[in-house]
C-alpha positions as a Markdown table, in Angstrom:
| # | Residue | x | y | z |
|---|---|---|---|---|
| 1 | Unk | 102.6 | 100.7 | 72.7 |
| 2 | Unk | 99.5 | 100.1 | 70.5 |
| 3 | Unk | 100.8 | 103.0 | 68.0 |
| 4 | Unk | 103.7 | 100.5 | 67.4 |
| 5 | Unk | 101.7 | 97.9 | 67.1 |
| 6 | Unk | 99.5 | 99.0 | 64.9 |
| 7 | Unk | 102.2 | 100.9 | 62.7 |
| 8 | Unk | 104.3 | 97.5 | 62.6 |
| 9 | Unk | 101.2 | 95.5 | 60.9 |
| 10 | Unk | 101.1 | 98.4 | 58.1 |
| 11 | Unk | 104.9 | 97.8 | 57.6 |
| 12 | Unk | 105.8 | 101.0 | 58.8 |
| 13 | Unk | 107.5 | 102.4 | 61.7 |
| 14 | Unk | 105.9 | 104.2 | 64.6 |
| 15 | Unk | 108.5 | 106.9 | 66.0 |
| 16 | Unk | 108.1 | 110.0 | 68.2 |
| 17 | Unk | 111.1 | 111.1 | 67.5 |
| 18 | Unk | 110.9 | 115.3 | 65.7 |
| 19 | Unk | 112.4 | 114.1 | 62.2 |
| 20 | Unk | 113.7 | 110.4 | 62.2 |
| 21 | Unk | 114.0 | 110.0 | 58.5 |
| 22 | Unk | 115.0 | 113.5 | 55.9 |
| 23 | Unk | 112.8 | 112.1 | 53.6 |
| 24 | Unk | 109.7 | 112.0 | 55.2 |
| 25 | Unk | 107.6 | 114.4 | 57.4 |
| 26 | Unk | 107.8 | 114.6 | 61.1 |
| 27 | Unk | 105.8 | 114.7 | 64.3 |
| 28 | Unk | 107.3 | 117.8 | 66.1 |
| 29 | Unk | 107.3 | 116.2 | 68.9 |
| 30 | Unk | 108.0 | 118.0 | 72.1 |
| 31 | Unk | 107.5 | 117.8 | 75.8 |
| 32 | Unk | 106.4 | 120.1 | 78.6 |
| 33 | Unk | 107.8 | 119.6 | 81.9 |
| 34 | Unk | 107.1 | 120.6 | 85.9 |
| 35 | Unk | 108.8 | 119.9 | 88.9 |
| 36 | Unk | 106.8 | 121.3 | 92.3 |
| 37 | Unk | 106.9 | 120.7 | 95.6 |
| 38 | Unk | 102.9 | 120.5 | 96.2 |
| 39 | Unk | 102.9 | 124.7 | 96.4 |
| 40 | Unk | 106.4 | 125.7 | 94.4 |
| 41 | Unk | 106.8 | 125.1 | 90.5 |
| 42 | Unk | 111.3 | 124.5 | 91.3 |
| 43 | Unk | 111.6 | 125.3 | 87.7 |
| 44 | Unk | 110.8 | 128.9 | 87.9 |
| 45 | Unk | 112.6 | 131.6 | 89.5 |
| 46 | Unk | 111.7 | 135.2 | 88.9 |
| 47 | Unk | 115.2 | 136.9 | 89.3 |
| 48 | Unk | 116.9 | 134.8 | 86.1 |
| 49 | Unk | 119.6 | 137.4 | 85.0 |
| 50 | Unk | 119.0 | 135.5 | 81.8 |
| 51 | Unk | 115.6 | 136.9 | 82.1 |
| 52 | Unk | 113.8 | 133.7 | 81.6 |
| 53 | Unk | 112.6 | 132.8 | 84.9 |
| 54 | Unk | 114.1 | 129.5 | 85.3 |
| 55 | Unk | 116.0 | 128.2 | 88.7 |
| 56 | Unk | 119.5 | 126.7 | 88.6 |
| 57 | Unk | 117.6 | 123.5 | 89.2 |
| 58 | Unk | 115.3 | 124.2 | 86.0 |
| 59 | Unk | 118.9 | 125.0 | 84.1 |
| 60 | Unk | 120.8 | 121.2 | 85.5 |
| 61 | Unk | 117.8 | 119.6 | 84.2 |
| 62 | Unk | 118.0 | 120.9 | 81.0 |
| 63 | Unk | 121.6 | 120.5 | 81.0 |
| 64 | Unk | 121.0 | 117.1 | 81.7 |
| 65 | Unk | 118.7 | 116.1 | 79.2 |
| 66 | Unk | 120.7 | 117.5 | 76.2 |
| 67 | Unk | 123.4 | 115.9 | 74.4 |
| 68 | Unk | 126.9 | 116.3 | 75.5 |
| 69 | Unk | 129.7 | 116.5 | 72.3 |
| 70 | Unk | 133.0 | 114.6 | 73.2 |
| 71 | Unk | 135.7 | 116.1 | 71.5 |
């Protein structure tokens, strides 16, 4: 973690989060990411009816990784 080292003797904060403060500006972070078999991206799948080529496995993992709301 040198970027937080090196952030933390400058008194700030080092944070990859997209916007951690209103205030200030933020990295945009964002990610790109696989899952294959050694021949087969599992993300993809052609015949989406939502027409954006991802597989039922590609949809749980995204399901997965966002939030959830409790109401």
């Amino acid at each position: 973690m040198a970027a937080s080292e090196i952030a933390n003797e400058m008194g700030l904060v080092c944070s990859f989060m997209p916007k951690p403060f209103a205030n200030r500006p933020g990295n945009g972070m964002h990610m790109h990411v696989s899952l294959g078999d050694g021949r087969t991206n599992l993300f993809q799948d052609k015949s989406d009816p939502q027409g954006l080529e991802l597989s039922p496995m590609a949809y749980h993992f995204l399901a997965a990784c966002s939030p959830t709301r409790r109401r």
